[in-house]
C-alpha positions as CSV (number, residue, x, y, z in Angstrom):
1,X,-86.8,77.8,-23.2
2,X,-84.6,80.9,-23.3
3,X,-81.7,79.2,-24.6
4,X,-84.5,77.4,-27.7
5,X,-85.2,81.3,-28.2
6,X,-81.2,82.2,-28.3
7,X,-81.3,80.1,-31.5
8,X,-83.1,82.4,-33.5
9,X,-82.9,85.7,-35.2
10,X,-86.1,87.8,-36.7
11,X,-87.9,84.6,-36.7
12,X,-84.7,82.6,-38.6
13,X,-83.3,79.4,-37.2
14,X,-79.5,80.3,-36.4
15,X,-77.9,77.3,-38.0
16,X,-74.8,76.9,-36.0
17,X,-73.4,78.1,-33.1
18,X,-70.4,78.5,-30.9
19,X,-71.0,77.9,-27.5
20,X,-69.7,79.9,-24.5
21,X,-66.2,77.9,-23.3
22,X,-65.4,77.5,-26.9
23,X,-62.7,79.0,-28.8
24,X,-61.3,78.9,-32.6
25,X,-58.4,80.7,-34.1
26,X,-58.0,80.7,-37.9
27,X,-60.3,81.4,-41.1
28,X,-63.9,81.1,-40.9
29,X,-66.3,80.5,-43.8
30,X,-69.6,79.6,-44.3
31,X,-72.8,80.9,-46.2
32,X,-75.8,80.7,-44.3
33,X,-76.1,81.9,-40.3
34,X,-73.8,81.4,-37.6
35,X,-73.6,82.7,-33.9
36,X,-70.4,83.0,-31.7
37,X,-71.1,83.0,-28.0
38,X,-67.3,81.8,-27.6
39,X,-64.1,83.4,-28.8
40,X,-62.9,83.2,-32.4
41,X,-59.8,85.1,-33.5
42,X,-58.8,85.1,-37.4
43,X,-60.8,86.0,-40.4
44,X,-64.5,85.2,-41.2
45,X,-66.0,85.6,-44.7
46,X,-69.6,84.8,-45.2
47,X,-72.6,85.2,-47.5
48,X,-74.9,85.1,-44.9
49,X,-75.4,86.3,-41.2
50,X,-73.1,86.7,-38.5
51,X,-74.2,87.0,-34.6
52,X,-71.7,88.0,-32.2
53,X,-73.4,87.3,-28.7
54,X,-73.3,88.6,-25.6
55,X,-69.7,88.0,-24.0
56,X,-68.6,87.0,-26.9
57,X,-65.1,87.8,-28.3
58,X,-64.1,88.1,-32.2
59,X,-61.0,89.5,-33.0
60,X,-61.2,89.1,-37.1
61,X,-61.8,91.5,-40.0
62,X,-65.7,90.3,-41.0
63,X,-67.0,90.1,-44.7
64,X,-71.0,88.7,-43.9
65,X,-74.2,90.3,-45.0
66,X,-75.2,91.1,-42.3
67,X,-73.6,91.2,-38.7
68,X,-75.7,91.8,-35.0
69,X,-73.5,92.9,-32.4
70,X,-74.0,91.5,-28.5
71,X,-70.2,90.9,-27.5
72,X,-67.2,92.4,-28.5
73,X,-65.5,92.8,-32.3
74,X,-62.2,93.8,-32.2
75,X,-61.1,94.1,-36.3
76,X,-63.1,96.1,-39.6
77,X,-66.3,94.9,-40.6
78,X,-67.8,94.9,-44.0
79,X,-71.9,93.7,-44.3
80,X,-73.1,93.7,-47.7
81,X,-76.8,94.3,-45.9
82,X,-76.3,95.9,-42.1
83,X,-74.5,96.1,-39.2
84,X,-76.5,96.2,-35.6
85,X,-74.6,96.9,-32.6
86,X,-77.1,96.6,-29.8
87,X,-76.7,97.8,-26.2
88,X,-74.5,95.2,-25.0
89,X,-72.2,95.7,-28.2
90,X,-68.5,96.8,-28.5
91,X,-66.5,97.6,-31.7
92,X,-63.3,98.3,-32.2
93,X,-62.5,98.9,-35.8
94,X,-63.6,100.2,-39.3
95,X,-67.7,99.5,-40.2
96,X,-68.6,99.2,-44.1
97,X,-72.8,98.3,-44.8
98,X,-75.8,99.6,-46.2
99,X,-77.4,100.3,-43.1
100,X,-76.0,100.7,-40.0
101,X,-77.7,101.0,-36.4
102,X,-76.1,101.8,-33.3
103,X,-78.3,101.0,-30.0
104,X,-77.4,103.6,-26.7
105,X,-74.9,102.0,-25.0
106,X,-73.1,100.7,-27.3
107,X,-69.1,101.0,-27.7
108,X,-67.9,101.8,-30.8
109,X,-64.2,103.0,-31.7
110,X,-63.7,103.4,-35.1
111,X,-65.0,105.2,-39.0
112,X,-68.3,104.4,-40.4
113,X,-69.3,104.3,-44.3
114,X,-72.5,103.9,-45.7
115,X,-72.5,101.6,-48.8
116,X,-74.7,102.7,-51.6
């Protein structure tokens, strides 16, 4: 059941995701939701969601519109919408949104700026 509820986010069916074991290197598109529980290094450019999951590792600059942070992101990240790095959450570069919410606990190495 837990791993049924792993595939959503705020109610939205995550459409695909990376499973632990599983590793890409390269550039990464897509437009609606996708969630890396794996490792990806590279670049990812999206129009839609991005999760990073917990023990995950990204090591990519990220264009989404929005990103939620459980594992590790190692590269700048630009969200058109937010950026949530929640407890588990490390980053390690530059963050660009509209809204941006760090959880206690969380790692995070790098500038922040607010989008208007």
């Amino acid at each position: 059941m837990k791993q049924l509820l792993d595939n959503y986010y705020n109610n939205k069916k995550i459409k695909t995701v990376l499973g632990k074991g599983t590793w890409f290197n390269g550039s990464l598109n897509f437009k609606d939701s996708l969630k890396i529980n794996g490792s990806f290094s590279g670049k990812i450019n999206s129009t839609g969601f991005l999760i990073v999951g917990e023990g995950a590792i990204v090591k990519a600059n990220i264009k989404a519109d929005s990103v939620i942070v459980h594992g590790t992101i190692d590269g700048d990240v630009f969200a058109s919408d937010k950026v949530e790095m929640l407890p588990t959450g490390r980053v390690y570069g530059d963050v660009k949104a509209k809204k941006i919410k760090i959880s206690d606990g969380v790692i995070f190495s790098g500038s922040c700026e607010m989008l208007k």
